[in-house]
N, C-alpha and C positions, 0 to 999 in steps of 0.2 A: 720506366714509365714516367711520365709526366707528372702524375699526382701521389709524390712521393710522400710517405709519412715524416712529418717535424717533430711531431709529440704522440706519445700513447698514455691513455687513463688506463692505469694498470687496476685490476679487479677490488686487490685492498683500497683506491680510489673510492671507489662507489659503491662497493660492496655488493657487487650483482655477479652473476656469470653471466659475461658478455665477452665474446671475442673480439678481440680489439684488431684483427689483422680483416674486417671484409675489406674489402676495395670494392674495385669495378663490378667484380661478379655479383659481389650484394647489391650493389645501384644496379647493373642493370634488371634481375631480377625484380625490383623494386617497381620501374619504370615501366615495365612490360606488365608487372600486376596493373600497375596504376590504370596504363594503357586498354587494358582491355574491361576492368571496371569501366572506366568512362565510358567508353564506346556499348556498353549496355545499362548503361545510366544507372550505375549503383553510386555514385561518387557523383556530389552535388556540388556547385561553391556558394560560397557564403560572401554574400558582397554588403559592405556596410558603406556606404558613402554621404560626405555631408559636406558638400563644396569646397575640395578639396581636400579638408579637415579629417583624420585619423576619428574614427569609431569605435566604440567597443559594442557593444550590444544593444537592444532597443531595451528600455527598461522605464522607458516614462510613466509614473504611477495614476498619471489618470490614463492614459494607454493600455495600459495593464488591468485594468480595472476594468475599463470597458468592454475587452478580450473576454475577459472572466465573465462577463456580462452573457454575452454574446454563447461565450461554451455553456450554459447554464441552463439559457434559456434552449437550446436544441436539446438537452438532454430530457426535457419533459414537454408533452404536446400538449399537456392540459393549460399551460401558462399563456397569456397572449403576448408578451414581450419578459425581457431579460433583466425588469427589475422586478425587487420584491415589494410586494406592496399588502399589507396585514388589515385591510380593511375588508377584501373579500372573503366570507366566507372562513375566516382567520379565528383560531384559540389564539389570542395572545397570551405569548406566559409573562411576560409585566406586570399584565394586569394581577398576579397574585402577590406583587410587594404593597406593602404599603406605602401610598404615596408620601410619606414622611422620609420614607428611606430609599426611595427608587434613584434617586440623583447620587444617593453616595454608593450604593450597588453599583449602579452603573459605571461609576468611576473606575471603580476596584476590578469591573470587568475589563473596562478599556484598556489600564496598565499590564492585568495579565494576560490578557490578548497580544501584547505589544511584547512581552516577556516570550511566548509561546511561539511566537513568529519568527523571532530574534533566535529561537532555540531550533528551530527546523530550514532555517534559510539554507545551511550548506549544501544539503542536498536537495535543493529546489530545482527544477530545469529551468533555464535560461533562453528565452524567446530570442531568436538565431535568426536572418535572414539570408538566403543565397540566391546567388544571380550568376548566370552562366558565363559572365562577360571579364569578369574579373582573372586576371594572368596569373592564380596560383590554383595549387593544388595541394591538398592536406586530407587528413581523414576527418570525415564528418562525424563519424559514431561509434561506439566499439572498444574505446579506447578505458582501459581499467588498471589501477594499479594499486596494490595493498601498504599500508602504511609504513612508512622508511622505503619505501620498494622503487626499481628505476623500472620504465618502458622504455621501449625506441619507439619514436616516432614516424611512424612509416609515411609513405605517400608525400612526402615535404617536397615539392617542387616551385621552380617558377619556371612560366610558358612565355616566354617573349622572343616573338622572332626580329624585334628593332638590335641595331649596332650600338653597345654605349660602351664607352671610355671607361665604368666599371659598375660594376652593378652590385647593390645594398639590398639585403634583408634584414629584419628585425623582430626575434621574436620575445614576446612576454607572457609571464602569468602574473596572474593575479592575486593568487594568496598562500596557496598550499603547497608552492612546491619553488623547484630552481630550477636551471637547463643546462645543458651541458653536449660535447659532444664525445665520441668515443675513439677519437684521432682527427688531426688535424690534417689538411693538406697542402701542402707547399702553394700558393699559388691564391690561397685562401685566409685573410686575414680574418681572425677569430676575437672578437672581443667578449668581456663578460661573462664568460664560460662560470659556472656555479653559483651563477646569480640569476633576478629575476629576468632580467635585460639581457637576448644574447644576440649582438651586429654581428651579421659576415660581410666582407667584402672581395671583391675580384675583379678581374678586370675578364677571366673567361666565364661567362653563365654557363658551360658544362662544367667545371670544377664547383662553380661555387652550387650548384644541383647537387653534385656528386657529394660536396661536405656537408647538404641536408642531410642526406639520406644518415649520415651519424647523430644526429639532437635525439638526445633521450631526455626524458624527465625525471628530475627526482624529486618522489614526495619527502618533504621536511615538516611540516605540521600535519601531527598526527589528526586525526579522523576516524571512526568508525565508516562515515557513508557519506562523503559532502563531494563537491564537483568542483575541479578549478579551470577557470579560462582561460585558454591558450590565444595570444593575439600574432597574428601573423601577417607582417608589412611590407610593402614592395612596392616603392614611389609612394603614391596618393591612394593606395589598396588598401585594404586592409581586411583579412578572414581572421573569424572566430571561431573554434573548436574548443569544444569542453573535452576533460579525464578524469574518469570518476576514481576516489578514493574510496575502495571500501575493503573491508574486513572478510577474508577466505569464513564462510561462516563454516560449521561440521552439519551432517543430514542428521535427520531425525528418524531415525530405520525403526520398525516392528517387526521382528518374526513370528510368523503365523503360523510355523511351525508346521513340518513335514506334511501330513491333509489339507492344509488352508483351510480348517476347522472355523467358524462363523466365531465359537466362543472364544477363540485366541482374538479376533478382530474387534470382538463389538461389547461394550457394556452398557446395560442399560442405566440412566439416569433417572430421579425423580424428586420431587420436595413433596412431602404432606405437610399438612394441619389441621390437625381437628376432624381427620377424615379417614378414620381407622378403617371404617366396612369400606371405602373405596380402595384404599391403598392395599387393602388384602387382597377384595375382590378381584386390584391391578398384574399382583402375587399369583394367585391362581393362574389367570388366565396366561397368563407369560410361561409359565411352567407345562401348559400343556402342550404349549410348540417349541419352545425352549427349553427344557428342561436342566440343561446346564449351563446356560449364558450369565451371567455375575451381572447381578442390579447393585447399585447403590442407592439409599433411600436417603435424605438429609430430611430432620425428623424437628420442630420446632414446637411440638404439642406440649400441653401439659393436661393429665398429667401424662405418664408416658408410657405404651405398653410394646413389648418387647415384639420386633420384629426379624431378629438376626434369626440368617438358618444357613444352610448349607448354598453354598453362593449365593447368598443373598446379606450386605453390611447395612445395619441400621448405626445409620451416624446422629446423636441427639446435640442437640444445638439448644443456646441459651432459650428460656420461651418467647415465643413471635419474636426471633431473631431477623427473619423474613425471606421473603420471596428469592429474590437474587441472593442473597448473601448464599442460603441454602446452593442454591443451585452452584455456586462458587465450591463450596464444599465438595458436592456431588460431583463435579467435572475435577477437582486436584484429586482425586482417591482415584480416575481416571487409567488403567494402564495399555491400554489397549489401543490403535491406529483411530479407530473410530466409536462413537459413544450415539447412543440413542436417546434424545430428551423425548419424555410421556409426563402429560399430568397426572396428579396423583388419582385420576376419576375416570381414567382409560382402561379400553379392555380389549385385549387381542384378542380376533378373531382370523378366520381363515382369509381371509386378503393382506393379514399382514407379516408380510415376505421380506425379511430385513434383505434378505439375498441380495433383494432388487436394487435399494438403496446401496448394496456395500458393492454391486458389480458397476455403476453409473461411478462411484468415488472412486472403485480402483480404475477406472480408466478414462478418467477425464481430468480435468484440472479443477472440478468444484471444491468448494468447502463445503459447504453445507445443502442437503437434499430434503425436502419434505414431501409428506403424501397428504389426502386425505383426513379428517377427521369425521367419524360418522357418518350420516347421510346428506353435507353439504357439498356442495360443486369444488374442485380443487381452487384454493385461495391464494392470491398474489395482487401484489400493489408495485407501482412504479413508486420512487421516494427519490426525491431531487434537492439537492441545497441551494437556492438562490444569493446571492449577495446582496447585505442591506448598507447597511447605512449606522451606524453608531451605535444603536439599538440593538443590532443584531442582522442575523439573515432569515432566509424565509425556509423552513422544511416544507416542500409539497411531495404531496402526495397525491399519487391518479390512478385509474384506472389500466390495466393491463399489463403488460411485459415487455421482454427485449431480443425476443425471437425465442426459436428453439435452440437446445443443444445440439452440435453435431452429433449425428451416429445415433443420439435418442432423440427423436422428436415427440415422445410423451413428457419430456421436462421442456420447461420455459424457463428462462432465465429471468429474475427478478430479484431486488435487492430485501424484499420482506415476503417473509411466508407465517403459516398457522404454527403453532406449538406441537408439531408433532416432526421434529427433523432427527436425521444423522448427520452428525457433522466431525471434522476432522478434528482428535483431540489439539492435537498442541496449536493448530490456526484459533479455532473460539476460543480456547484457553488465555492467545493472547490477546484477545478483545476483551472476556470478560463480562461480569453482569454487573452493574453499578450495586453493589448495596443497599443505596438511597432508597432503593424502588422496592419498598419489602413488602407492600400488602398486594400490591397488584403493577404489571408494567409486561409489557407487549412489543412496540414501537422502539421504545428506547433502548433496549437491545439494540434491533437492528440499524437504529441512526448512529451507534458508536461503530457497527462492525458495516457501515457504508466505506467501498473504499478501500474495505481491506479484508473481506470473504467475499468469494463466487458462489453465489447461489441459485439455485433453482427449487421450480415445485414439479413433481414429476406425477403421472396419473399412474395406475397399476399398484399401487401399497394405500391400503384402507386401514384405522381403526376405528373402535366404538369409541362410544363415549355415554358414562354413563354420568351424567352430571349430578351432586349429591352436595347438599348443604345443611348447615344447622342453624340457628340464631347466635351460638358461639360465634362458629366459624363467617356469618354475615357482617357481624360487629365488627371484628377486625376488616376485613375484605373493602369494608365501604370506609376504610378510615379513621375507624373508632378506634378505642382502646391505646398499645401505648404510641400509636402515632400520633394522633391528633389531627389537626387538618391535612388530611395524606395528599385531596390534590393539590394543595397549591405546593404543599413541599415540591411535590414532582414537578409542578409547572414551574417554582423557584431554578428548582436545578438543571431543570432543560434550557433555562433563560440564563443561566450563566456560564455552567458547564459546557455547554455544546453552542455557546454565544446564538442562540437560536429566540428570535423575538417571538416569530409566532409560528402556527402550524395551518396550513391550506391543506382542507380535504376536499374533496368532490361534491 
């Protein structure tokens, strides 16, 4: 055969199992994938042109900005355009520093904003453009490989049916890895092999096709989860494809053992304070449809009376430890697939059917489900982050939702629901409750877990609500005692922490 081998990357090489002997039979299978993807337009190209001039990606940052602009504003109807603006109808949290100190906050924010960004760029996607006109062929998407690990790169061709005296490719990355191929072929000059840079050249474009189809990649900078850019050149062309580097992670499995038993699947949650007769009265009523389900109570009263019994763990925390931090508690004692949060002034009654909630989570992709509270209308709000300006961005907030669930159309999809959810332990686990928020806090939950829980509010699961308070338990609730000015801390730490200037509600 004409495309004899000159060299072989022997396994100790590269350290992969890769068979170094395909030839023709692996190119042509290659080609014939390639082929019939394109012809039902699974495979795109990516055309970057600048007169003449070699491209790599669009990445212009007022470009970029703009885009963000632009996605921002579609994802909420309440807004009239894609900037933020804190003058409508706006809590700004600024306004809780004092203006003595708001110029050097600000600062402190700007630098760790610049820190935080700098920390999540690797695995950021990369704005691509593709244009059918361009003479190669590469893969668009798909493409993964685990740290030290090699891929081949499928799909590598060039489409040119002109005559030239020899024809160049030239491929590069960009940070995390090198190239290489897996044999050479007579007739195909290989430069740069195990470096960033790899030229081929020829004077047949079926051989030098055919020594595509060998480029693999190897990651050398290791990665958990970041993305490197592949550039890929031929004359005045140029495509770009990304290969993400990330980490084989392990599943998170629960056995629910042989019945698929509710109490294997679910634990209830809850924080008291200063609110004995309710959190009993919560006790009770849970015990007469559940009778075996495992509550967790996180307990921050003084002074303190004893609530542990037979599945049921009273966990006592410092006094007015607070709101989230409890709740922190009560979700790590956790062992179960899914967990139930109830305030501590709930009370089950016959509409509440964890069933419902645990059959919508075993078979959809949500994180977290809510019902019902009492006798008001089921509750959900759209929540959207606009992009600001130095200051911050804009959190809005609107009216209604984001369709229904397939398969359920009594849940809607929305990013914030009432205090009455199931939700998947170890997903909320890794969001979390800020601590900050210890006498009272709603929202701010769900602005840290935008983004990164599916949620819905589903109709069909009701509870009571018996709401019950004391002059103790008001004192702290409104701020008093040992927090001190409780809103503006909160409004302080939405306005740094979540770079959030202000908040538009409806």
């Amino acid at each position: 055969m004409a495309d004899t081998k000159t060299s072989v990357i022997t396994k100790e090489d590269l350290s992969f199992k890769m068979a170094a002997s395909r030839g023709f039979m692996f190119g042509a299978a290659l080609a014939v994938c390639f082929l019939v993807t394109t012809l039902t337009g699974l495979v795109s190209y990516t055309y970057l042109k600048k007169q003449g001039e070699r491209l790599t990606h669009y990445n212009r940052p007022s470009t970029r900005h703009l885009l963000q602009k632009q996605h921002a504003s579609q994802m909420d109807n309440q807004v009239a355009d894609s900037r933020c603006n804190c003058s409508r109808k706006a809590l700004v949290f600024a306004n809780a520093i004092p203006k003595g100190e708001k110029e050097d906050v600000l600062q402190r924010k700007k630098k760790e904003l610049l820190k935080y960004r700098k920390r999540t760029e690797s695995a950021r996607e990369t704005l691509l453009f593709a244009n059918g006109s361009v003479p190669l062929s590469y893969p668009t998407q798909g493409l993964a490989v685990v740290p030290e690990g090699v891929i081949e790169i499928p799909g590598l061709e060039v489409v040119d049916n002109s005559e030239n005296e020899e024809y160049q490719v030239q491929l590069n990355t960009s940070h995390y890895g090198v190239l290489d191929v897996t044999e050479t072929l007579s007739g195909v000059q290989v430069d740069g092999r195990r470096t960033t840079c790899l030229i081929m050249r020829s004077s047949s474009l079926v051989l030098l096709n055919r020594q595509l189809q060998t480029v693999v990649y190897v990651n050398t900078v290791y990665d958990i989860d970041a993305r490197d850019l592949v550039h890929f050149s031929y004359l005045n062309y140029q495509a770009t494809f990304s290969i993400r580097i990330r980490v084989r992670k392990s599943p998170r499995l629960y056995d629910p053992g042989k019945d698929n038993d509710i109490n294997n699947k679910v634990t209830i949650i809850t924080k008291t304070f200063l609110r004995y007769p309710s959190v009993k009265a919560l006790l009770n009523s849970t015990r007469m449809f559940y009778p075996k389900i495992r509550i967790v109570i996180a307990d921050d009263s003084r002074p303190v009376e004893d609530l542990q019994a037979e599945n049921t763990d009273h966990y006592v925390m410092p006094f007015g430890a607070g709101w989230f931090g409890g709740r922190n508690l009560a979700l790590s004692q956790v062992t179960t697939p899914y967990f139930l949060w109830v305030d501590d002034d709930y009370v089950f009654v016959n509409d509440t059917k964890l069933e419902k909630f645990v059959e919508v989570l075993d078979n959809t992709n949500l994180d977290l489900v809510s019902g019902r509270v009492g006798n008001r209308n089921l509750m959900y709000s759209k929540l959207s982050i606009l992009p600001g300006d130095d200051h911050g961005d804009c959190l809005v907030q609107g009216h209604g939702h984001y369709g229904r669930v397939p398969g359920y159309p009594h849940c809607y999809l929305t990013p914030k629901v009432t205090n009455f959810y199931m939700g998947r332990t170890d997903k909320v686990r890794a969001v979390g409750f800020d601590p900050t928020y210890s006498r009272y806090g709603h929202t701010e939950f769900f602005v840290d877990a935008m983004g990164r829980l599916r949620m819905a509010a589903c109709e069909g699961v009701r509870i009571d609500h018996k709401s019950s308070r004391n002059k103790d338990y008001n004192k702290f609730r409104r701020g008093g005692g040992v927090s001190g000015n409780y809103r503006n801390i909160i409004m302080r730490r939405q306005y740094f922490k979540d770079n959030i200037h202000c908040w538009i509600k409806p």
